[in-house]
DRENSEMAR-717085 format. One record per residue (C-alpha): x, y, z; residue in one letter; residue number from 0. Coordinates in steps of 0.1 Angstrom, whole numbers, padded with zeros to 4 digits. Example, Ala and Ser with C-alpha at 12.3 -4.5 7.8 and 13.67 -1.06 7.14 Angstrom:
! DRENSEMAR-717085
REC    px    py    pz vovo kolse
REC  0123 -0045  0078    A     0
REC  0137 -0011  0071    S     1
END
This chain:
! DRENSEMAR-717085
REC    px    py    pz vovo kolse
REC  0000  0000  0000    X     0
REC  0027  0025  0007    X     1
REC  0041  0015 -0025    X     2
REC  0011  0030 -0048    X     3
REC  0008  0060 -0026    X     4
REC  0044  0066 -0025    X     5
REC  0039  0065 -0067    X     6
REC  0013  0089 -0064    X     7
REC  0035  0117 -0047    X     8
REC  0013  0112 -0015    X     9
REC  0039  0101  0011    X    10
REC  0078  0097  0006    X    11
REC  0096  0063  0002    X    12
REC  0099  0041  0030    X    13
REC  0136  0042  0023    X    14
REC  0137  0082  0026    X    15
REC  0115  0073  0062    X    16
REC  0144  0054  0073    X    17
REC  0168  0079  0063    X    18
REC  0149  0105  0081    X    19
REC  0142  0084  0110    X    20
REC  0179  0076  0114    X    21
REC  0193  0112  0113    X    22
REC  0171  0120  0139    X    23
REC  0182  0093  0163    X    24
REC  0218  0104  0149    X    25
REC  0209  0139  0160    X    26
REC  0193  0137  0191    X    27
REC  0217  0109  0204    X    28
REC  0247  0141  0201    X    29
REC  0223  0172  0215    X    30
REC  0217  0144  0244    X    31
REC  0255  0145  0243    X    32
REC  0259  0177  0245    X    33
REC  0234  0182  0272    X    34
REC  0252  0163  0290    X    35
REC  0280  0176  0296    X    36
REC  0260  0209  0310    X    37
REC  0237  0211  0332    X    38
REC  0204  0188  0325    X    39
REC  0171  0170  0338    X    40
REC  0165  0140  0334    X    41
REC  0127  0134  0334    X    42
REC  0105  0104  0329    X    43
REC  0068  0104  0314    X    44
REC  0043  0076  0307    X    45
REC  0037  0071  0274    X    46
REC  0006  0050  0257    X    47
REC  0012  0038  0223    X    48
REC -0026  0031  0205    X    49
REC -0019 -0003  0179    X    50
REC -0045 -0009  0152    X    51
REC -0083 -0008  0159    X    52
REC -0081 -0041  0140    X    53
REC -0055 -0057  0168    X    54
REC -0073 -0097  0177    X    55
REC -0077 -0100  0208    X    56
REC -0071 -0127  0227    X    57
REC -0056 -0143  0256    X    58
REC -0017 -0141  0238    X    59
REC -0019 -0111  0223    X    60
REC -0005 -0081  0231    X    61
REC -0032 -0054  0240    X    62
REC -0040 -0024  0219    X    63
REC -0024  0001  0241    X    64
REC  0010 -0006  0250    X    65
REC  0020  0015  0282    X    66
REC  0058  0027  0292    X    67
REC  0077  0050  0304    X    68
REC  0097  0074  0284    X    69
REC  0130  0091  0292    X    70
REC  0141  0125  0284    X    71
REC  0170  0147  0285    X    72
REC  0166  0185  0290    X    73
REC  0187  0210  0286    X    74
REC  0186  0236  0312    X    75
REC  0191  0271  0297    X    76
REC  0205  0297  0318    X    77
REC  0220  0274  0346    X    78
REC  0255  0266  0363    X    79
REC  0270  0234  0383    X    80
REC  0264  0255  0415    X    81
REC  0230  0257  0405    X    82
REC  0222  0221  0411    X    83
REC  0232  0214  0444    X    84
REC  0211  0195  0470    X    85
REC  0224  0211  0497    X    86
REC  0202  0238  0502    X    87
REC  0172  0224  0494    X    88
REC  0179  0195  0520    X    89
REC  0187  0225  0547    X    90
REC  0154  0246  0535    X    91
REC  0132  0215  0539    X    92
REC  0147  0204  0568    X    93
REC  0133  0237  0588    X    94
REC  0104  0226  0601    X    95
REC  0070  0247  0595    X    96
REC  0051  0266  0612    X    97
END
């Protein structure tokens, strides 16, 4: 099916997919990289991936919805080493409240 729409100049080759699919991993495995050797987050996120409303169903299928977790590496803008220290926030949230 891709095949006739890619001859109809509706969608690209699966080759060029690929292509584009691999520079991206390319590129974002070098800005995580970069990010790393600067001040980051790491942050996690659930993630549901929908399959195919025409999935069977059945005791040893996989389901329709497949469920994860996804991990991300931000870049903090604006930030220094001394910026991420634990110290203080241990000392702050140690005070007790009134």
């Amino acid at each position: 099916m891709s095949e006739i729409l890619r001859r109809s100049c509706l969608i690209v080759s699966y080759s060029n997919i690929t292509s584009m699919i691999n520079y991206l991993a390319e590129r974002s495995i070098e800005r995580a990289r970069i990010a790393a050797c600067s001040t980051y987050a790491l942050v996690y996120d659930n993630v549901n991936i929908s399959t195919s409303i025409f999935v069977e169903q059945g005791p040893n299928a996989t389901g329709k919805v497949q469920s994860g977790a996804l991990a991300v590496i931000d870049e903090l803008v604006n930030t220094h080493a001394e910026d991420m220290q634990l110290q203080p926030c241990f000392i702050t949230f140690a005070k007790p409240f009134h």
